[in-house]
N, C-alpha and C positions, 0 to 999 in steps of 0.2 A: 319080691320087694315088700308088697303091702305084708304078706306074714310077719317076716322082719320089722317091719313099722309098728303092730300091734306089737310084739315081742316085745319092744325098746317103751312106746308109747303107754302102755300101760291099757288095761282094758276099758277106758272109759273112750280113750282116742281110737280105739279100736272101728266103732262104732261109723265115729268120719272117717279114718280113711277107707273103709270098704263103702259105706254110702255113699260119697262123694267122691272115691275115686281119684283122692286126692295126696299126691306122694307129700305126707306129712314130716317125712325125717329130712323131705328139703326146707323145708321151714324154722329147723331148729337151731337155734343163734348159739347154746352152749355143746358143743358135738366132742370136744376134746376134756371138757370137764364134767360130765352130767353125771358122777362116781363121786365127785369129790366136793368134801365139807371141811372150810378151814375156821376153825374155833378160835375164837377171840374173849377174851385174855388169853396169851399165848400161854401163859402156867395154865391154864385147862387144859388136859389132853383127853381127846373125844377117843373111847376106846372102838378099836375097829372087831364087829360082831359078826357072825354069822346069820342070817338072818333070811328068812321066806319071802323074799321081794327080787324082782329082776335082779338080774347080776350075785345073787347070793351072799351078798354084805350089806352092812350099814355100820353107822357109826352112832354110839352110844355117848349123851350130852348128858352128864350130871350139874345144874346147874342152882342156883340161888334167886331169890329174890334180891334186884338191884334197885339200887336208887331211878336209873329209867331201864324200859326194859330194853334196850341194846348192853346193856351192862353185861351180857355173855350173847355174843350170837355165834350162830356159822354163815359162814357164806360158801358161794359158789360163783368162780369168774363168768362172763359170758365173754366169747371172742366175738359174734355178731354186733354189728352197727344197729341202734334203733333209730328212727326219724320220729320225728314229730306228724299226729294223725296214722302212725303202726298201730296196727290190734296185736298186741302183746298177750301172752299165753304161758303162765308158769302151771307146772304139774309138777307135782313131788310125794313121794312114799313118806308116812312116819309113821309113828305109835307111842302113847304116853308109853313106858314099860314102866316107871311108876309117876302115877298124876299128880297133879298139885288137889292140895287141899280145893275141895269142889269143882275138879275138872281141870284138865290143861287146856288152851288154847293159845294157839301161835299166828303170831303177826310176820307174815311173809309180803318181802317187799322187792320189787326191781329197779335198784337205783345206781346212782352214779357211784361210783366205785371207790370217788372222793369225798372228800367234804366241798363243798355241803350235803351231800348225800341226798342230792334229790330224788324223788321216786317217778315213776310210771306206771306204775302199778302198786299194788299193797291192799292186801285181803286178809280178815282175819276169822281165824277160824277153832272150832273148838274139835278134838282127838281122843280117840278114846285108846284102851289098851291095844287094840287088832291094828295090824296092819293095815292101809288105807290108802290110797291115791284122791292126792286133794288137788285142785286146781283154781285159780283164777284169773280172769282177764281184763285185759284196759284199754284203754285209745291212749296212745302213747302223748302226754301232753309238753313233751321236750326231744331233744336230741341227745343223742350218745354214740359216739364214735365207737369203732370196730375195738374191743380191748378196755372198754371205757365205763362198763356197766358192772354188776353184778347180781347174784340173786342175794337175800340177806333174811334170815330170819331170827328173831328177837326171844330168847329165850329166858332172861331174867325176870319175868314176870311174877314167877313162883318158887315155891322149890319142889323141883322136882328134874325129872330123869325120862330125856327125851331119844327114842331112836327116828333117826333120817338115815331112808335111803336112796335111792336116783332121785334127780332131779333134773329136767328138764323144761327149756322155754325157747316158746316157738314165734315167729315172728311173721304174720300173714298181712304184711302191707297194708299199706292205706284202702282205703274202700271195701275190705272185707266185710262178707255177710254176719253180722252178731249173733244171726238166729242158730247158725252153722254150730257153734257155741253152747247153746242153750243148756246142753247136760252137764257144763263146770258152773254153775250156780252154784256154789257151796253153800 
């Protein structure tokens, strides 16, 4: 099982679940979606790539500068329930495949799946060409029912041409150790 967890986890969760010995793929709240990126404006259609990341695909985001930057995102449903005081945990594969003028950087968020789209999470980070597993975490400071969240990241920032591939987010209850953490400091 922990090979399997590293497999899925990416190599940085690698790390905790053999340290700690901890079945990390019971933790993860997206298990039926963590392939799939739904592109917004629905006229955008994110072409599906071949690509050197678990699972062997991604999806490729050619995208614009918006008036805000959710003006193109993708998302990812989560079927898991988060509580308020959860240590929330998103990991996700990209790679600029072309950057925006001075760097891409993407604002990845775990919010409610409605408006008002509140978050729980939201980290933001800069990408470069290569493939990459980035990760952030939070103390959950609301609730979201089972079906009720999603992962969301904001790519109208620039113009430029984003690959995503898995994505996954894990959900380690209230009182979780943050140190346990410590290597998703982006």
């Amino acid at each position: 099982m922990k090979v399997w967890a590293c497999l899925l986890a990416g190599a940085a969760l690698c790390g905790v679940a053999f340290a700690e010995e901890e079945d990390i793929i019971s933790k993860m709240i997206n298990k039926k979606n963590n392939g799939s990126w739904f592109v917004q404006p629905e006229k955008l259609k994110a072409k599906y790539i071949k690509a050197d990341v678990l699972g062997g695909h991604a999806f490729r985001i050619k995208a614009t500068k918006g008036a805000n930057p959710w003006d193109v995102q993708a998302s990812s449903p989560i079927e898991g329930a988060i509580h308020e005081g959860d240590v929330i945990m998103v990991n996700y594969f990209a790679r600029a495949e072309e950057p925006a003028e001075g760097g891409s950087s993407l604002t990845v968020r775990v919010q409610f799946a409605e408006a008002p789209y509140n978050s729980v999470l939201e980290t933001t980070t800069g990408i470069t060409g290569e493939w990459k597993s980035y990760c952030g975490y939070s103390i959950a400071n609301a609730s979201f029912g089972e079906n009720k969240s999603s992962v969301s990241i904001h790519l109208a920032t620039a113009k430029q041409v984003i690959d995503l591939g898995p994505v996954m987010v894990f959900n380690f209850g209230k009182g979780y150790d943050l140190k346990k953490l410590a290597f998703c400091d982006d």
